[in-house]
C-alpha positions, 0 to 999 in steps of 0.5 A: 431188330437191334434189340433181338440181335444184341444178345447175339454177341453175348452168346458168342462170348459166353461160348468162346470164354466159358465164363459167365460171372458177369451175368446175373442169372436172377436178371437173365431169368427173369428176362427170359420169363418176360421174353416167352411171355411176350411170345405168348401174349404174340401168340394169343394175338396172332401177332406175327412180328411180336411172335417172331422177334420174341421167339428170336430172342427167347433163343438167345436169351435161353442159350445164355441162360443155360450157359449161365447154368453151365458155366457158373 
């Protein structure tokens, strides 16, 4: 759960400040790939709990990604 809701904060940051530079967008990319590849490795499973605490993150981690894109 601590590991889903970090980026929760980031996310409110990001939003408030408009400003990302300190987020890499190849790191932040790359995570959000590993992210839907988790959930899809879920998926093919018919794993609940990986399904659903991937499909979280992948939330979160897609916002600040495109606020990344926005917000250079």
């Amino acid at each position: 759960m601590c590991t889903t809701l970090c980026w929760l904060p980031q996310a409110v940051k990001i939003i408030r400040e408009k400003k990302t530079s300190g987020i890499s967008l190849l790191t932040q990319s790359v995570f959000t790939l590993g992210v839907a590849l988790w959930a899809t490795y879920g998926l093919l499973l018919n794993d609940p709990p990986i399904i659903y605490a991937n499909l979280v993150t992948l939330v979160f981690s897609s916002a600040i990604l495109i606020l990344k894109l926005r917000y250079p």
